[in-house]
C-alpha positions as CSV (number, residue, x, y, z in Angstrom):
1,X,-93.8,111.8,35.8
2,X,-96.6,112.6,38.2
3,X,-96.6,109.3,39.8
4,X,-94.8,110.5,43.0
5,X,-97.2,113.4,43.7
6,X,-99.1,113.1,46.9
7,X,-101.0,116.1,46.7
8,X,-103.7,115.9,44.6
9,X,-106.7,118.2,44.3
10,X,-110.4,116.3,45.1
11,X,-111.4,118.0,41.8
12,X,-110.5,119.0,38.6
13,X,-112.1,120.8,35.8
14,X,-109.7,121.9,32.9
15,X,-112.6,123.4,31.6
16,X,-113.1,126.0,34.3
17,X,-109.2,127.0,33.6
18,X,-109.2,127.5,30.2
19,X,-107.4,125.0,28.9
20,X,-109.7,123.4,26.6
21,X,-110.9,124.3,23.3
22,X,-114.6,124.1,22.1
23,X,-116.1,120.7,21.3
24,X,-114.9,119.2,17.9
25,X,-116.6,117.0,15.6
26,X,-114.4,114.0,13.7
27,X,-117.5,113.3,11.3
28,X,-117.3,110.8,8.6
29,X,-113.7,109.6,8.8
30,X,-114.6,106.4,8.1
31,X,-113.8,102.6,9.8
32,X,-111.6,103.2,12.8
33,X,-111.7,106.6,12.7
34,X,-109.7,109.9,12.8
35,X,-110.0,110.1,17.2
36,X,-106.5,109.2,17.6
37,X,-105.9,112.8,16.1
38,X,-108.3,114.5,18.3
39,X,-107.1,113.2,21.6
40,X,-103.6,113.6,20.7
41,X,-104.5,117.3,19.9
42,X,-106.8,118.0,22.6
43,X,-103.8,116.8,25.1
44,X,-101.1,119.1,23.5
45,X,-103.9,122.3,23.7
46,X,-104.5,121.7,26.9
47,X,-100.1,121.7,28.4
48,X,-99.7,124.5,25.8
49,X,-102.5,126.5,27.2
50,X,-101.0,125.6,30.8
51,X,-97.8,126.3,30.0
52,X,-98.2,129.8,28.0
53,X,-101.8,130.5,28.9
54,X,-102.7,130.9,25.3
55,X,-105.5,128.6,24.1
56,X,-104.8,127.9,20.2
57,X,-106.9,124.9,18.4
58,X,-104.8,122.8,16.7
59,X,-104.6,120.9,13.8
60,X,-106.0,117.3,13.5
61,X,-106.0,117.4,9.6
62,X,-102.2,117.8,9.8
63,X,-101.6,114.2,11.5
64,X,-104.3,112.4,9.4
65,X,-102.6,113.4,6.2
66,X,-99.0,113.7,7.4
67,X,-98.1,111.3,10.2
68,X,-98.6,108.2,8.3
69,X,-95.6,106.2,9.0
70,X,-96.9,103.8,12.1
71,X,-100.3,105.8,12.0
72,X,-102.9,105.7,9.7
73,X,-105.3,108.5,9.4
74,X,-108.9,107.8,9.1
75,X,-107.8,104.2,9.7
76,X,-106.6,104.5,13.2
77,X,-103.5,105.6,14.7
78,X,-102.3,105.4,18.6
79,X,-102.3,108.9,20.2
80,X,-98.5,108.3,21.8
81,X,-96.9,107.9,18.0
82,X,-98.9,111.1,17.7
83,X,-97.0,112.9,20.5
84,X,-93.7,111.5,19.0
85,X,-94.9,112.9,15.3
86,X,-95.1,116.5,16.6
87,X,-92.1,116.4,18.5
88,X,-89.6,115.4,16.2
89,X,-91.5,117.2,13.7
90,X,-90.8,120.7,15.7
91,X,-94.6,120.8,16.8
92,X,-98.1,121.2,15.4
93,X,-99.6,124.2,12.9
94,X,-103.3,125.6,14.2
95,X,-106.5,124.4,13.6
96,X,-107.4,127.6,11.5
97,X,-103.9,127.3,8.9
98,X,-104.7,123.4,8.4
99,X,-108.3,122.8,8.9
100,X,-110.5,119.8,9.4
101,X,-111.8,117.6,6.4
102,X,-113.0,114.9,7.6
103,X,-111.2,112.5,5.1
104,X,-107.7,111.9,4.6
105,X,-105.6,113.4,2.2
106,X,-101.8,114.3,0.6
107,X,-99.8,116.0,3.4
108,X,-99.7,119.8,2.5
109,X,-96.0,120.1,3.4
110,X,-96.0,124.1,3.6
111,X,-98.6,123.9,6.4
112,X,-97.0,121.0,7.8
113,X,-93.9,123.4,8.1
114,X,-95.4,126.1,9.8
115,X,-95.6,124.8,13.2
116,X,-97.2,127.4,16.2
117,X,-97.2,124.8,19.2
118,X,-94.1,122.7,20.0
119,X,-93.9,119.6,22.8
120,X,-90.8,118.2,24.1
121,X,-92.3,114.0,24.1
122,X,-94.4,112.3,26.1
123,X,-94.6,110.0,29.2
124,X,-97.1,107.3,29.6
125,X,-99.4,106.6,32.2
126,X,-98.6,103.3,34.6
127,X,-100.8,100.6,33.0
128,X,-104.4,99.9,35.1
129,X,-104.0,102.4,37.4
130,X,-106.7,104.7,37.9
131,X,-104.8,106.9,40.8
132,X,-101.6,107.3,39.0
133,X,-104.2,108.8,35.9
134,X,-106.2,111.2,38.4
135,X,-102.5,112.7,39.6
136,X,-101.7,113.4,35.7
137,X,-105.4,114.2,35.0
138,X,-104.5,116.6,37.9
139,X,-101.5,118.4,36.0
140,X,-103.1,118.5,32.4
141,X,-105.2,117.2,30.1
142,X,-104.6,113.3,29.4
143,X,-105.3,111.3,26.4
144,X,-107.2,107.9,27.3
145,X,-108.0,105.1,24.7
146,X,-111.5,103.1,25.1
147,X,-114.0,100.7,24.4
148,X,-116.9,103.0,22.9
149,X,-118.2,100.2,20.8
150,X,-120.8,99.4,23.4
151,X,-124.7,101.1,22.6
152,X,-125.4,102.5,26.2
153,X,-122.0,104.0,25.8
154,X,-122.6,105.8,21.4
155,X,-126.6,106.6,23.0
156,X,-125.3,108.2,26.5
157,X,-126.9,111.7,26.8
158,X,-126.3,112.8,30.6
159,X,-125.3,111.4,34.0
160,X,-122.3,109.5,35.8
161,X,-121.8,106.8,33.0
162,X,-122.1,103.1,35.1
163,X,-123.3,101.1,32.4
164,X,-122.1,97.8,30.3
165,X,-118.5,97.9,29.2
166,X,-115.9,96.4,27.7
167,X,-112.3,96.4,27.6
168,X,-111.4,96.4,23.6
169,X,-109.7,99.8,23.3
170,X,-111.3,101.4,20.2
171,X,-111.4,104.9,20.8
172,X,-109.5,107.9,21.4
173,X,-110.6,110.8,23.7
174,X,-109.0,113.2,26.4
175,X,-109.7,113.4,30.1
176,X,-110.3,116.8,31.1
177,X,-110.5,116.1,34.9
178,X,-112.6,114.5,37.4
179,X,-114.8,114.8,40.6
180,X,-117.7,113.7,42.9
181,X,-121.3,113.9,42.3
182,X,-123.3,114.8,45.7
183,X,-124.2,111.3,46.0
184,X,-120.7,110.0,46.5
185,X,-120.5,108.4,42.8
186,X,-116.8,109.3,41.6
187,X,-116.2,110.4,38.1
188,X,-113.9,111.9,34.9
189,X,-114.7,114.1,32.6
190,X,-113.7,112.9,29.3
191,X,-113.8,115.0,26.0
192,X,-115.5,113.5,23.2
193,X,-114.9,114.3,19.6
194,X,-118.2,113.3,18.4
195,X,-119.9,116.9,18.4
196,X,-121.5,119.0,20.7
197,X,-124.7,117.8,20.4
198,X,-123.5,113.9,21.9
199,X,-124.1,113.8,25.3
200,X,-123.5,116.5,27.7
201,X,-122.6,119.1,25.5
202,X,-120.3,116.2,23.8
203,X,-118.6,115.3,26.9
204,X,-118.9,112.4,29.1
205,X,-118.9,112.0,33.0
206,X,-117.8,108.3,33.2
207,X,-117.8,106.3,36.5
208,X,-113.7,106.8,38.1
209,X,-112.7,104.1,41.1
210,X,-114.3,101.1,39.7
211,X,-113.3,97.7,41.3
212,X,-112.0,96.5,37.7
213,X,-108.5,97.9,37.8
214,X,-108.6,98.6,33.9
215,X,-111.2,101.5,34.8
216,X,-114.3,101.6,32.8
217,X,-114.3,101.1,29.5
218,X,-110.7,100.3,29.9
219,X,-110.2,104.3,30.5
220,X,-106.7,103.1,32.7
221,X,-105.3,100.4,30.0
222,X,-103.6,103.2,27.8
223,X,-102.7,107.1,28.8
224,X,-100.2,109.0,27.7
225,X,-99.9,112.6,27.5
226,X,-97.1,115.0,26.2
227,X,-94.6,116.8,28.1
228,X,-94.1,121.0,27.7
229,X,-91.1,121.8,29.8
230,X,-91.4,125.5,28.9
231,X,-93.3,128.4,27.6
232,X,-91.3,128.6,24.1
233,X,-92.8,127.9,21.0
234,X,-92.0,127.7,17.5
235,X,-92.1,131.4,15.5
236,X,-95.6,132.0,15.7
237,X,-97.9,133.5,12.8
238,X,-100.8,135.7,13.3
239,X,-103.6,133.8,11.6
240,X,-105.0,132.2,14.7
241,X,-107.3,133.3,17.2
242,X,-108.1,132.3,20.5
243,X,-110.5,129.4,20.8
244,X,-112.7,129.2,23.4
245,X,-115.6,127.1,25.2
């Protein structure tokens, strides 16, 4: 969708716009892991928030227990089948009707019925193309799958991340934005979901314009993010606040 824009900012910060809720932490959702969820929701906060400016957490616990046909909870899942999930599904409830647990359980179908933010599907990113994911990074926030299996990456605590990588997607996050240290070293911003306490402040500034064309850590091998074509949402209920930073 953005693939044809030519002009596109030096810097981004999603952050700084409000369009990003507070640091969440996936905790013991065993083996793969529950970050599908988080990236997936993180993505649809951030073109809600754009697109009504109203921040609302959402609800991870709703796809681990509900969107089990291709996905698989604290097993793994892929954060596009997500997307498609809360589309067809008429959206997503909030963080605050159908909280976090940290293990997977039956789908509560009243709260899986109450929907407050809707999406219209998604588009995915051209494949190994780190431009074509800083001029979508530039409109919204993006989900990004990959390879966090590496220990410099699980014991990274500040900086530009430059160190060893692979390529064998195994985590989901969201890429907030990106920019330029003084030095010239180019960067995202990546949103974790492994607490506040990881890294800086549980985000991650990870080296952008690498000669490897699968970006580091494979951060170019598998975006997607969903599409929001208008300010409408489902019905909305009054038991959410505002989340911020």
């Amino acid at each position: 969708m953005y693939e044809n824009v030519n002009n596109v900012p030096t810097s981004v910060d999603w952050r700084k716009r409000g369009a990003v809720t507070a640091v969440k932490d996936q905790g013991q959702c065993v083996l793969k892991g529950s970050c599908w969820a988080f990236s997936s929701v993180e993505a649809v906060e951030g073109i809600n928030q754009i697109k009504t400016n109203k921040l609302v957490s959402l609800s991870e616990q709703e796809l681990i227990d509900c969107d089990t046909e291709e996905n698989q909870g604290c097993n793994g899942g892929l954060m596009d089948i997500a997307f498609d999930f809360i589309n067809k599904k008429g959206g997503i409830t909030s963080e605050i009707h159908y909280p976090y647990a940290a293990k997977q359980g039956t789908c509560d179908v009243s709260k899986e019925n109450s929907p407050v933010v809707s999406i219209d599907g998604h588009e995915n990113v051209p494949v190994n193309d780190e431009e074509a994911l800083r001029k979508a990074v530039a409109n919204q926030p993006v989900s990004v799958a990959i390879d966090a299996g590496g220990t410099d990456f699980q014991f990274y605590s500040e900086g530009v991340y430059t160190g060893q990588y692979g390529i064998e997607l195994n985590h989901g996050v969201a890429a907030v934005g990106y920019g330029t240290t003084l030095d010239g070293t180019k960067y995202w911003i990546v949103k974790n979901s492994w607490g506040p306490d990881w890294g800086e402040k549980g985000y991650i500034r990870m080296e952008r314009g690498i000669k490897d064309k699968q970006g580091l850590c494979g951060i170019a091998m598998e975006a997607s993010y969903p599409i929001k074509n208008s300010s409408s949402n489902p019905t909305t209920p009054s038991f959410y606040p505002k989340d911020e930073l």
